[in-house]
N, C-alpha and C positions, 0 to 999 in steps of 0.2 A: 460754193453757194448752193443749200439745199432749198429747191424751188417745194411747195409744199405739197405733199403728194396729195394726190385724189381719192376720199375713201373708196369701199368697196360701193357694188351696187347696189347690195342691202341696204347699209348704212345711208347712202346718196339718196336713197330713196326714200326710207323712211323718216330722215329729216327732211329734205322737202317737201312733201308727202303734210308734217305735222304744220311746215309753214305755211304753207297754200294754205291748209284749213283756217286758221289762223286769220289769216288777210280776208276768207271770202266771210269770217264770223265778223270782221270790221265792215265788210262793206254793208254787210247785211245791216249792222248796227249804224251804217251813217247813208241808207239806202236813198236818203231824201237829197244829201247834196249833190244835183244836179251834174257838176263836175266831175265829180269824185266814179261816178256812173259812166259819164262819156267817156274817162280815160281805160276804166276799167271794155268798154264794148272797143274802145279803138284798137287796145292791144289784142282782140280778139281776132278783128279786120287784119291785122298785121301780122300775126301769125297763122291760124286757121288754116290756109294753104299750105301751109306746109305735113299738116299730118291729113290735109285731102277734107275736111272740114268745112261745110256750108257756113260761113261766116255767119250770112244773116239770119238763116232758120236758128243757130246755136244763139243769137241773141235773142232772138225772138221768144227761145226755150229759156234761155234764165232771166228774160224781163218777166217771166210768168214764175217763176222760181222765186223772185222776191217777193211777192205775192205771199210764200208760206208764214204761216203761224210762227213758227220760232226761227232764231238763226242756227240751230241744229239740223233741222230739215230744209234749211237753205242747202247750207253745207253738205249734205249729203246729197241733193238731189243737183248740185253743180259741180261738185268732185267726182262726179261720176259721169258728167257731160264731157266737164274737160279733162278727165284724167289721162286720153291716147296723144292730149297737147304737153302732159306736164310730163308725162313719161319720156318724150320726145326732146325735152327744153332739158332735162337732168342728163342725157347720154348726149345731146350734143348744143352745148350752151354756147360754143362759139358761134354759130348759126344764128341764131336766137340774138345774141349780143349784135353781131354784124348789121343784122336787118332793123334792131331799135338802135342803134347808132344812127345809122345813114336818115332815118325818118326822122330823127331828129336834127340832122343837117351837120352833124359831124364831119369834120374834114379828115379823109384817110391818111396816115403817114407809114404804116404798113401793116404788114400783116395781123399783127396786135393791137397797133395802135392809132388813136385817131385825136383831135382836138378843138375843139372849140374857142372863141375869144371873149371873156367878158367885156365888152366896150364902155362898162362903167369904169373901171378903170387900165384895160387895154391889156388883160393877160390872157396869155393864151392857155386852156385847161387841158391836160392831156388824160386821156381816158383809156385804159390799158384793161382791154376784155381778158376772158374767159381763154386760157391756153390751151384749151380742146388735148388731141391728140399731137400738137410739138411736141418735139423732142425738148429737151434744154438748151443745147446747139440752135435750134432754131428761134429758143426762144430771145436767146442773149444775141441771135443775129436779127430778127425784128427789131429790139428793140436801140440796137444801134443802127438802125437802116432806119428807124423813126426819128429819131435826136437829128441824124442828118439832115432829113427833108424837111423836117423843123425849122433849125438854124437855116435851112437856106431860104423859105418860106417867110421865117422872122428877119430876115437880113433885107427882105424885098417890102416890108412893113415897120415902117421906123414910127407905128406908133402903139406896136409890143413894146413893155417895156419888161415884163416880167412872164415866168414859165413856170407854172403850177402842177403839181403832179397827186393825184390823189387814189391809191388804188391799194389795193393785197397786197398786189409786189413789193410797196413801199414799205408794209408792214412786216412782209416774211423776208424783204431781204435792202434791210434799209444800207450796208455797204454797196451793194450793185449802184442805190443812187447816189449815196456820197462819189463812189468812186467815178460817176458821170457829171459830177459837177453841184449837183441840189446837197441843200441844207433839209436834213430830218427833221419836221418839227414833231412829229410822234400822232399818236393815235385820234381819228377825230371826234368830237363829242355825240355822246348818244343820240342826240335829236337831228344831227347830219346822217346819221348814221340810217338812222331810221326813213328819212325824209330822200334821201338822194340813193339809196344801197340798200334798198329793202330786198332786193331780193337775194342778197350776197352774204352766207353766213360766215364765212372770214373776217378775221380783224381787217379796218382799214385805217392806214395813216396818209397823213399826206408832206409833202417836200414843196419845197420851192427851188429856183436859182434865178439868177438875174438876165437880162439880154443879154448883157457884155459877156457873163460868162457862159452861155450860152455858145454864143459866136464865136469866141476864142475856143472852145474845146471839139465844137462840132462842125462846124462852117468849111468845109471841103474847100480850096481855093485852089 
């Protein structure tokens, strides 16, 4: 199984580097929706600590920054506020991942892996981050040390009824999940893609499998 390497740091950079800009010319372009504003300041609040960053003076500077004349000089005078954050998020995006997981209430399953339930119809989502610095070995042993505490998780909630998996891995390496039990259904459409993974420039697919088989293949007894 070839897990998919990670470019160099030029390349890492310069493409996200062009996608930042990108999103901060969209926000600039929809500056008015209310929403769209608080999520962008809250990822601000949630990160910022980490590369030592005044949280609120930094918003305080690009609530003033929208302000500009065009969204060119948006963009240049906010990729330059946050560029010590985004240089930070490209060299260690397991970090980064870890801490928007858990604020969004994701359940840990291990080192890789975490999940969610939709309770509109009672499937549990599993969400498989950013493999930082694992090796392979470590990554093919997270992610059977996940499936386990899963099933045991799902066996203690009999109103799972289904296990969803939506990630990179499914798409660079859809026999790893056949051979754990999930059906491939293939690649997801552009507007998921967009909407749920914007900031993931990898293909993403996503698999299914059922309780039952779930239980039967992982459920430690």
């Amino acid at each position: 199984m070839n897990f998919e390497q990670q470019p160099n740091n030029n390349e890492a950079h310069s493409g996200e580097y062009k996608m930042v800009k990108e999103q901060l010319r969209q926000l600039f372009k929809n500056k008015d929706e209310e929403k769209r504003i608080h999520e962008f300041y809250s990822d601000i609040r949630k990160f910022a600590g980490l590369v030592e960053l005044d949280s609120e003076s930094l918003i305080k500077e690009l609530g003033e920054a929208l302000h500009s004349k065009t969204s060119e000089e948006f963009v240049e005078l906010s990729f330059e506020r946050l560029k010590k954050l985004f240089d930070q998020k490209i060299e260690h995006p397991e970090i980064f991942e870890k801490i928007r997981r858990e604020a969004m209430g994701n359940i840990r399953l291990s080192e890789l892996m975490y999940y969610t339930i939709d309770r509109r119809n009672w499937t549990a989502l599993i969400h498989i981050g950013p493999k930082g610095d694992l090796s392979l070995g470590e990554i093919l042993k997270a992610f059977r040390d996940g499936l386990h505490e899963l099933a045991k998780q799902v066996e203690e909630d009999e109103r799972i009824k289904e296990i969803r998996a939506t990630s990179w891995i499914v798409a660079s390496n859809p026999g790893l999940l056949e051979k754990a039990g999930f059906t491939v259904e293939g690649p997801v459409d552009e507007k998921t893609k967009i909407e749920d993974f914007r900031d993931e420039t990898r293909p993403i697919s996503s698999a299914h499998m059922s309780r039952e088989r779930l239980l039967e293949k992982w459920l430690i007894t």
